[in-house]
LUMBATI-495906 format. One line per 4 residues: number of its first residue (from 1); their letters; for each residue x, y, z of C-alpha. Coordinates in steps of 0.05 Angstrom, whole numbers, plus 32768, in hexadecimal, padded with zeros to 4 digits. Layout:
NUM> a> X,Y,Z ~ ...;
***
This chain:
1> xxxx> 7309,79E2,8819 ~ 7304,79EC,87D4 ~ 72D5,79E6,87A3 ~ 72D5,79AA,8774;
5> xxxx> 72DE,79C3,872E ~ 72AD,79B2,86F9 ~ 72C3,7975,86D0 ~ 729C,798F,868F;
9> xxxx> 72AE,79D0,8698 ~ 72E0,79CA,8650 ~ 72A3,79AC,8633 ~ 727B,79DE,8649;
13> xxxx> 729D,7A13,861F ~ 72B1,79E5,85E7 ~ 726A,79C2,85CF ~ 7245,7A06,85D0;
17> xxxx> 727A,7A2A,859B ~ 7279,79E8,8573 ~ 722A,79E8,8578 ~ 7226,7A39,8569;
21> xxxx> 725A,7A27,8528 ~ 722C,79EF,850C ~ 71ED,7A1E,8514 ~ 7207,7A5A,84F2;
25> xxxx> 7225,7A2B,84BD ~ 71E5,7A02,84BB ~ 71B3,7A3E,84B9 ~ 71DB,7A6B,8481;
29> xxxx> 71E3,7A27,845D ~ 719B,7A0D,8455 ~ 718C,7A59,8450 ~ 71B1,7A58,8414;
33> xxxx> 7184,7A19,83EF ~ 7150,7A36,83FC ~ 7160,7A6F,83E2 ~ 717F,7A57,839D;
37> xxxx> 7144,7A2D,8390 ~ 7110,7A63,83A1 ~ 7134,7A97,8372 ~ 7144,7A5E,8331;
41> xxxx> 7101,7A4C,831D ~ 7128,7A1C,82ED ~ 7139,79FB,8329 ~ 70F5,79EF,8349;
45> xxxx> 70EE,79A1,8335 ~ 70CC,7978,8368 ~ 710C,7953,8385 ~ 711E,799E,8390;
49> xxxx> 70DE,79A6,83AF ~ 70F4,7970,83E8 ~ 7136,7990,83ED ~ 711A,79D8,83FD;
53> xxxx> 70EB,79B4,8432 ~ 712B,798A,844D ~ 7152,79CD,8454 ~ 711A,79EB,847B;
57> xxxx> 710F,79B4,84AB ~ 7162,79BF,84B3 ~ 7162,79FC,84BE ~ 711F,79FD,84F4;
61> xxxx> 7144,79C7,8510 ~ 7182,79EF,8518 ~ 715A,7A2E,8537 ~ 7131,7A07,8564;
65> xxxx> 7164,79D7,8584 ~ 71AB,79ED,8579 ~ 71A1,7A28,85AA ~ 717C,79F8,85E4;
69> xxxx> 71B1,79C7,85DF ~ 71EB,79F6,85E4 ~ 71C6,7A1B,8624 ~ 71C3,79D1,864D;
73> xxxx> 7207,79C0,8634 ~ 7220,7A07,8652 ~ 71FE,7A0D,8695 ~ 71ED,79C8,869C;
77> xxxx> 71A6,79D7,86AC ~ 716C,79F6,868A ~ 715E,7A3E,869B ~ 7128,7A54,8669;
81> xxxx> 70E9,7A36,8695 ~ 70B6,7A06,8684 ~ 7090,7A23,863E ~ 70D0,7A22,861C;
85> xxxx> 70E6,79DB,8631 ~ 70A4,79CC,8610 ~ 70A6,79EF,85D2 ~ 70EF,79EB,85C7;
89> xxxx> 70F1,799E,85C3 ~ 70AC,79A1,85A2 ~ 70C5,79C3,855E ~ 7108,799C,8569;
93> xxxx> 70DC,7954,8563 ~ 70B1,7976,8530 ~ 70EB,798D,8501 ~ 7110,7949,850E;
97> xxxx> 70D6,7927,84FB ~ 70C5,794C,84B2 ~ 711B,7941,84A7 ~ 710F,78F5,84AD;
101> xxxx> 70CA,78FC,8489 ~ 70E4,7926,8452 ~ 7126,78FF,844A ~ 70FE,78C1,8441;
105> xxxx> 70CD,78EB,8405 ~ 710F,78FD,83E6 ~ 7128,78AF,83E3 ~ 70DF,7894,83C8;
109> xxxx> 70E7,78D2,8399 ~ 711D,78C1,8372 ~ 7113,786F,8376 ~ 70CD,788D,834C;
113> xxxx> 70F3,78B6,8321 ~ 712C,7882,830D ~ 710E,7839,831B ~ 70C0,7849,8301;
117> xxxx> 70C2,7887,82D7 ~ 708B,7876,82B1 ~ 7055,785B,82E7 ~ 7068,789A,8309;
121> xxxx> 7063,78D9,82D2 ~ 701D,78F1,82F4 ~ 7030,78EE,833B ~ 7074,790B,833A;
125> xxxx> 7065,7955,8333 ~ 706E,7993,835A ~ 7033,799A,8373 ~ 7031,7957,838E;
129> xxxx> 7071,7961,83AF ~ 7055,799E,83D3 ~ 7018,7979,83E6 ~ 7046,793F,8400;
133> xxxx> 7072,7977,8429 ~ 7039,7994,8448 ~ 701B,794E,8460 ~ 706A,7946,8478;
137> xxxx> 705F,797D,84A7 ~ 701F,7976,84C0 ~ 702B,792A,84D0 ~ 7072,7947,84F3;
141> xxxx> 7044,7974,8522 ~ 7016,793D,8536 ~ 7042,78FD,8546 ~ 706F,793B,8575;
145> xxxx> 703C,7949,85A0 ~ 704C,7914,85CF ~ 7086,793C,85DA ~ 706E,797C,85ED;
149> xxxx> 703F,7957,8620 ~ 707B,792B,8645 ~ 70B6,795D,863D ~ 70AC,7986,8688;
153> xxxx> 70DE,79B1,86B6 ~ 70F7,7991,86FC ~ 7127,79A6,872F ~ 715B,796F,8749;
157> xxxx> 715B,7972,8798 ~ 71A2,7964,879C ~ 71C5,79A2,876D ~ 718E,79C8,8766;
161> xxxx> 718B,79C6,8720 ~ 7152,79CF,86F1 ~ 714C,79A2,86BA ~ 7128,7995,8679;
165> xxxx> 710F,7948,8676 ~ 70DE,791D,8658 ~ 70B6,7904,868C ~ 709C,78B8,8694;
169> xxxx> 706A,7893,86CA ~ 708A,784D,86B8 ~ 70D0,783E,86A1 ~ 70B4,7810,8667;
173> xxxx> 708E,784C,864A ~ 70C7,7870,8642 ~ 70ED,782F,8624 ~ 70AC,782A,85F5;
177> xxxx> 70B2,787C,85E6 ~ 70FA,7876,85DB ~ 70F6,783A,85A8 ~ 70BD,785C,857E;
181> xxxx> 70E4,7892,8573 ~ 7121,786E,855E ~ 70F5,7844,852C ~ 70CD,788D,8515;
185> xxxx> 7106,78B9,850D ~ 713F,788B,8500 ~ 712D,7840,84EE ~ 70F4,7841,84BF;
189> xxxx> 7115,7884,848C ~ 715E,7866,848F ~ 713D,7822,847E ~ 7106,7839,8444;
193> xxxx> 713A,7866,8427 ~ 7173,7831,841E ~ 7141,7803,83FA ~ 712E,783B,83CE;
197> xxxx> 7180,7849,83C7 ~ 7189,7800,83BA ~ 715C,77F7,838A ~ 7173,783F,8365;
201> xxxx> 71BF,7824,8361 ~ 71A5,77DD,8345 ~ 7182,7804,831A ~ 71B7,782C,8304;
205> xxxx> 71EC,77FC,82FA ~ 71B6,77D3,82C6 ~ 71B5,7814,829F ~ 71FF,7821,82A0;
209> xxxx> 720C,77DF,8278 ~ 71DE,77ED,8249 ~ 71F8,7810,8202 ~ 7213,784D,820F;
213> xxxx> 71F7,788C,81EE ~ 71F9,78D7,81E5 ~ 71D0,78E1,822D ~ 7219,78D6,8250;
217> xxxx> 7208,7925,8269 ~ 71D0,791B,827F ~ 71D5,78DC,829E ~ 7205,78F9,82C7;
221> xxxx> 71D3,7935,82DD ~ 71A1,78FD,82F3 ~ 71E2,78D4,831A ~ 71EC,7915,833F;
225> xxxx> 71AC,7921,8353 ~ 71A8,78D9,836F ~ 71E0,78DF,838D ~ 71D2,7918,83B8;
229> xxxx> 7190,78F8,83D3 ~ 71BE,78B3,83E0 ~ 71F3,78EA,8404 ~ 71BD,7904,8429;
233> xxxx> 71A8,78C3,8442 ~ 71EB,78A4,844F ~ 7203,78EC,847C ~ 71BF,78E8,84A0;
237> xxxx> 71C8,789E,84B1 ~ 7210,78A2,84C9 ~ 720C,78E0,84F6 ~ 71C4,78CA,8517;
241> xxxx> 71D9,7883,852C ~ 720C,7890,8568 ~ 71D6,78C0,8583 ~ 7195,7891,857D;
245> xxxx> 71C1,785B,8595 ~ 71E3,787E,85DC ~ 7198,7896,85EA ~ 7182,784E,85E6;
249> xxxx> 71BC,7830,860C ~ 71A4,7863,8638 ~ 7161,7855,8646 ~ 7167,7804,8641;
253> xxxx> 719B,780D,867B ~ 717C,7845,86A8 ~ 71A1,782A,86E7 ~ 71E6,782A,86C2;
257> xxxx> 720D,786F,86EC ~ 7211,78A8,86C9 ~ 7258,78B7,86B8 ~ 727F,78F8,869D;
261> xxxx> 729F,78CB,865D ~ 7258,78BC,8652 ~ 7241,7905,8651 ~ 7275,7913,8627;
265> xxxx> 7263,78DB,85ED ~ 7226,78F7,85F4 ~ 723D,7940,85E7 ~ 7264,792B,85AA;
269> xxxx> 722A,7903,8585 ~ 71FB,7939,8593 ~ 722D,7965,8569 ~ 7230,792D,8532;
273> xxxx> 71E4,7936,852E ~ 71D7,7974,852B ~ 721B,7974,84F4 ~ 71ED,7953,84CC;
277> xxxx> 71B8,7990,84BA ~ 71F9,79BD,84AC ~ 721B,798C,847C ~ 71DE,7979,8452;
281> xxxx> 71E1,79C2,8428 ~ 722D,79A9,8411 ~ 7216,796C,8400 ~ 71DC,7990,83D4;
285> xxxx> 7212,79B9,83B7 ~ 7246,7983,83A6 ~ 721D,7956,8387 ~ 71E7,798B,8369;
289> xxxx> 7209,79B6,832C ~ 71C1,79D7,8329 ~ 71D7,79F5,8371 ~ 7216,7A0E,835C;
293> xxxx> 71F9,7A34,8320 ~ 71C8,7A51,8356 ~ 7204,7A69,8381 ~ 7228,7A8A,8343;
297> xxxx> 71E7,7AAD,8335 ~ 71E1,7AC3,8379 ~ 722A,7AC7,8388 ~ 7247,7AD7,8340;
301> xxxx> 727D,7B00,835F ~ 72A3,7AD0,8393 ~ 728C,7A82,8372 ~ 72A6,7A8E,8332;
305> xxxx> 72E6,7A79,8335 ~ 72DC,7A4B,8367 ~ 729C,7A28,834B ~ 72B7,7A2B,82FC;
309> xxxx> 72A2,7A47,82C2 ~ 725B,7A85,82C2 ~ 7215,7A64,82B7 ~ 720F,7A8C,827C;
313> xxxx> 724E,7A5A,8262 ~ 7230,7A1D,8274 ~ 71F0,7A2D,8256 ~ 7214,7A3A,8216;
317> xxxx> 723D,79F9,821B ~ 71F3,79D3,821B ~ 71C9,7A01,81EA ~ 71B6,79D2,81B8;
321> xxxx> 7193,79DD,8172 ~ 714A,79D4,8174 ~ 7136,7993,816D ~ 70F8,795B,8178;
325> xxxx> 70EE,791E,8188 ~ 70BD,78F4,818A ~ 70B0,78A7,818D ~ 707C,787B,819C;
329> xxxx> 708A,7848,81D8 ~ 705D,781B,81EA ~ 7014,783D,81ED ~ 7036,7872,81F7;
333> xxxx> 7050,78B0,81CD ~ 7093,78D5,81EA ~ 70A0,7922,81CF ~ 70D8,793B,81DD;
337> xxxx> 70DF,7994,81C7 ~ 70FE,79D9,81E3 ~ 70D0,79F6,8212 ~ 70D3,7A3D,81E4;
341> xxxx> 7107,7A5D,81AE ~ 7157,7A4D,81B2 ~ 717F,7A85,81DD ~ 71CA,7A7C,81E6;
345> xxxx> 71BA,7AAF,8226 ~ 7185,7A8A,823A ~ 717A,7A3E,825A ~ 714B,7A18,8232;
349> xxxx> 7130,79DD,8250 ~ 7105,79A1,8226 ~ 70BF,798A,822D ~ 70A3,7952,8230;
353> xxxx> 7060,7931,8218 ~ 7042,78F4,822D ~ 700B,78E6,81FC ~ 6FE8,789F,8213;
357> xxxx> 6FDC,789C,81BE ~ 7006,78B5,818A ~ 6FC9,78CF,815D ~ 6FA6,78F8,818A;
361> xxxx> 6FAA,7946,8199 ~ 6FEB,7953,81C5 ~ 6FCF,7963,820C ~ 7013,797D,822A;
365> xxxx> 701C,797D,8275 ~ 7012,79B1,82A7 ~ 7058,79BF,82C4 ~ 7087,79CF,8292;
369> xxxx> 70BF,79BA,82D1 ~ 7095,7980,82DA ~ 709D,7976,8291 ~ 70EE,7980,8290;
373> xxxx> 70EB,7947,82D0 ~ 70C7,7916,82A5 ~ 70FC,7922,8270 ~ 712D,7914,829E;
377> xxxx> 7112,78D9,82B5 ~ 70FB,78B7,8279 ~ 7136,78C7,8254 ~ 7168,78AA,828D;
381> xxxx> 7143,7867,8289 ~ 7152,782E,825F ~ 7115,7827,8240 ~ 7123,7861,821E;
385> xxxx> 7167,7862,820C ~ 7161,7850,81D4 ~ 7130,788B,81BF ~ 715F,78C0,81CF;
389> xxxx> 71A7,789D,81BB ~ 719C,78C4,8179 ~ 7195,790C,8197 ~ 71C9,7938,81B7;
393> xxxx> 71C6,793A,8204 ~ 718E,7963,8219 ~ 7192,7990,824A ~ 7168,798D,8287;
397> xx> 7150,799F,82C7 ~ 715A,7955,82F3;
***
């Protein structure tokens, strides 16, 4: 009599190439952020800081459960014993968790920095950014240990195979389980970070109808930058959903038959969500024009034609004359000057000044990057408009 042939046997071959392509993609991809922004210190503003931490949870997420997934999916079992069923899907809820938590910083980031620049001056900086990606990860580590306890090895009597599970005493525990971590990794980011988005495009559209001035360049620096955290956000959204909502279908109808179309849903929306680490580098580079100057001065032989015209170009398309500004707003006094002497080789970024009165000594702030973020904040906000509509566009780090 002959043997029944495998009905996922295709599948078998065809999810673990398509898994192995979106990990090498994913891995050289974030690789590559990380490594523009580490080696442009121009480049090391604090939504950059929540980039480089949203790269790294990508690509830890890519290491630790591409190569799992595509093992179970092959041999339809798990062969690497009990410590690494653990650990595996440990760092995988971990990593999963500082994405969601980081992608949520990056939202509340840029509502600060567009919808209250000026309550927030002092607490968006660098260093607070760091601070708030450290806290990121060690929350990640703590709300995952429930998986490391539950996740356990098991042989089923029937085929003999040994599997990787989560283990439960009651059904409604795992219900509860499942539900919390729809609502901790899914739910509550998606839903903080379109509030934030919301509130960012309402904000923008006010701005746009107000009188237009010579910050049309710059404007368009800060509209990139937003965009990428909204792209971000959207792509995250869209490729998580159909796998948070078959696991929940799942485990609100655990007496509903397994079936092979089933399986194979399931095998498609797994590769949608793990898609979604490998894509988020493009979206940082088509959106972020500081990224593709950081290619070209990685890369200058094979992005020049293909990214446009050398740095050194675009630098000398925005040198401006040196200029100041300052104004008084409020209780407030604005300064606006270049950071050191005029280059045409050399980037030269503005600083800022907040002075709380216009007649005391100048007390500028600590991080000149923090300094160009400010600029680009207070300058893209209609409140002061009307400041800079006399000055050339500045260039800036957004």
């Amino acid at each position: 009599m002959a043997e029944t042939e495998n009905p996922l046997a295709t599948e078998a071959v065809v999810i673990p190439v398509v898994l192995g392509v979106i990990g090498v993609v994913g891995v050289v991809g974030n690789g590559l952020v990380i490594l523009v922004i580490a080696r442009s210190k121009d480049m090391r503003t604090v939504t950059n800081i929540y980039v480089v931490n949203m790269a790294v949870t990508d690509l830890a997420y890519l290491v630790f459960s591409v190569p799992p997934a595509a093992i179970v999916f092959a041999a339809s079992e798990w062969p690497l014993g009990e410590a690494l069923c653990k650990g595996m899907h440990y760092l995988g809820r971990v990593t999963l968790q500082a994405s969601c938590l980081t992608l949520t910083a990056m939202s509340i980031d840029r509502f600060c920095a567009i919808v209250l620049p000026f309550r927030t001056i002092s607490f968006r900086r660098t260093r607070v950014a760091i601070i708030i990606s450290t806290c990121i990860w060690i929350s990640s580590l703590l709300i995952s240990i429930p998986v490391a306890l539950r996740f356990k090895t098991f042989q089923v009597p029937i085929t003999n195979q040994t599997l990787c599970r989560e283990i439960w005493e009651t059904l409604t525990a795992q219900k509860s389980y499942f539900v919390y971590i729809f609502c901790i990794t899914y739910l509550v980011p998606v839903f903080i970070s379109a509030v934030c988005g919301s509130l960012i495009v309402r904000q923008l559209i006010r701005s746009s109808k107000l009188p237009r001035s010579n910050l049309d360049r710059h404007e368009r620096k800060m509209r990139r930058v937003t965009a990428m955290v909204l792209g971000v956000t959207v792509l995250f959204a869209l490729l998580w959903l159909p796998t948070h909502a078959i696991n929940l279908w799942r485990v609100m109808n655990p007496f509903v038959p397994g079936m092979i179309q089933i399986y194979r849903v399931k095998m498609v929306f797994t590769c949608l969500a793990f898609a979604n680490s490998a894509l988020n580098p493009f979206v940082y580079t088509f959106f972020g024009e500081n990224f593709k100057v950081g290619l070209r001065r990685l890369f200058p032989w094979c992005c020049r034609r293909t990214m446009g015209a050398s740095p050194q170009s675009s630098t000398r398309k925005s040198s401006l004359s040196h200029r100041k500004l300052s104004v008084q707003l409020s209780n407030k006094s604005v300064h606006c000057h270049r950071s050191g002497p005029v280059d045409k080789d050399r980037r030269q970024d503005f600083v800022v000044e907040i002075r709380e009165d216009s007649h005391h000594t100048p007390s500028p702030m600590t991080d000149p990057h923090d300094q160009t973020n400010v600029l680009t904040d207070l300058c893209s906000c209609h409140q002061i408009l009307n400041i800079c509509k006399k000055d050339k566009p500045l260039s800036s780090i957004v």
